[in-house]
C-alpha positions as CSV (number, residue, x, y, z in Angstrom):
1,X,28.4,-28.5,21.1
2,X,29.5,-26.7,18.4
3,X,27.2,-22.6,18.2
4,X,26.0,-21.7,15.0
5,X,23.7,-18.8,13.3
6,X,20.2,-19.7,13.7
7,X,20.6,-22.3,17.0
8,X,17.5,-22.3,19.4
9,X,19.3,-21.7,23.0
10,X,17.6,-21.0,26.2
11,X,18.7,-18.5,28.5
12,X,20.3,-19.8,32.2
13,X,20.6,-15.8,33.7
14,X,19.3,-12.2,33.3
15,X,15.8,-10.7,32.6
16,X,15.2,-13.2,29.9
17,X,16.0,-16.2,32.0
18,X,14.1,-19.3,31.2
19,X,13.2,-17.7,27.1
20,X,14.1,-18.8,24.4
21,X,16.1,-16.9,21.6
22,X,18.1,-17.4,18.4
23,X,22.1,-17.0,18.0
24,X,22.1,-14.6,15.2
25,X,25.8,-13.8,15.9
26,X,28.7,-16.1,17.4
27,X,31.8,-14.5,18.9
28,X,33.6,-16.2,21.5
29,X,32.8,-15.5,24.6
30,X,29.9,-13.7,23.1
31,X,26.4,-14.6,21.1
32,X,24.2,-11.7,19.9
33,X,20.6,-13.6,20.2
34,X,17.1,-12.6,19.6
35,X,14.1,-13.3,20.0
36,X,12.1,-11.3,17.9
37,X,9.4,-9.5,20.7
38,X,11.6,-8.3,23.6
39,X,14.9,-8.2,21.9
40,X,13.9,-7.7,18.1
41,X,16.6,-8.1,15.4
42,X,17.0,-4.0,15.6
43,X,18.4,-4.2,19.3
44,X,19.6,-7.8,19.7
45,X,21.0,-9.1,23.4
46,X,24.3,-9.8,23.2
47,X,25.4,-12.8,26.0
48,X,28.0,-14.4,27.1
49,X,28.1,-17.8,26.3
50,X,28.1,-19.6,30.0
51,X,24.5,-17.8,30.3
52,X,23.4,-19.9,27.3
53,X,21.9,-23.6,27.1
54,X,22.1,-24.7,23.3
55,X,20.0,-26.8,22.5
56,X,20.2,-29.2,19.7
57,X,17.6,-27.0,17.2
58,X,19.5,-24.9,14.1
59,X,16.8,-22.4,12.4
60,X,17.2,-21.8,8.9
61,X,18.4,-18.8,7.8
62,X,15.2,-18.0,6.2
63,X,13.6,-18.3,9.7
64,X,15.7,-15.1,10.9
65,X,15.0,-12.7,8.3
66,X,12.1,-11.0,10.3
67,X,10.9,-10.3,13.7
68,X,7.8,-12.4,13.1
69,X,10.0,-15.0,11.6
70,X,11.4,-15.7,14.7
71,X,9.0,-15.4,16.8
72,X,7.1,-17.7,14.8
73,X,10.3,-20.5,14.8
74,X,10.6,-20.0,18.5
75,X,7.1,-20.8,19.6
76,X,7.0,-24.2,19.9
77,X,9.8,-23.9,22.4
78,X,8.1,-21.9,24.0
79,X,5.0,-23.6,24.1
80,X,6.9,-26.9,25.2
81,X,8.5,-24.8,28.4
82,X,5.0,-23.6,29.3
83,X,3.4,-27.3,29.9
């Protein structure tokens, strides 16, 4: 699967395993995500790409402009994981 700016991808290791986040940067190996509470857009998580599952989701870029934004975009994943 091709990564993109504004892809929904869950998180396979670390802290933030299981959550949700938003690719707000792509550099291979790397993806600076975010998910707008725990890792806002002013300190972003950069990741290497192996510890990501992309999921088919693109946000638009319209969606990452704020904190709340994102958080907002990525609750139904959320919300989904939880049931």
């Amino acid at each position: 699967m091709e990564w993109k700016r504004g892809q929904v991808v869950r998180s396979l290791a670390g802290h933030d395993k299981g959550s949700f986040l938003a690719v707000l940067e792509y550099a291979p190996p790397w993806a600076v995500v975010s998910d707008g509470k725990h890792r806002p857009l002013e300190r972003p998580k950069r990741k290497k790409l192996f510890h990501l599952a992309p999921t088919a989701t693109v946000l638009p870029e319209e969606a990452l402009k704020t904190n709340r934004q994102i958080r907002s975009a990525l609750r139904p994943f959320a919300d989904a994981a939880a049931k």
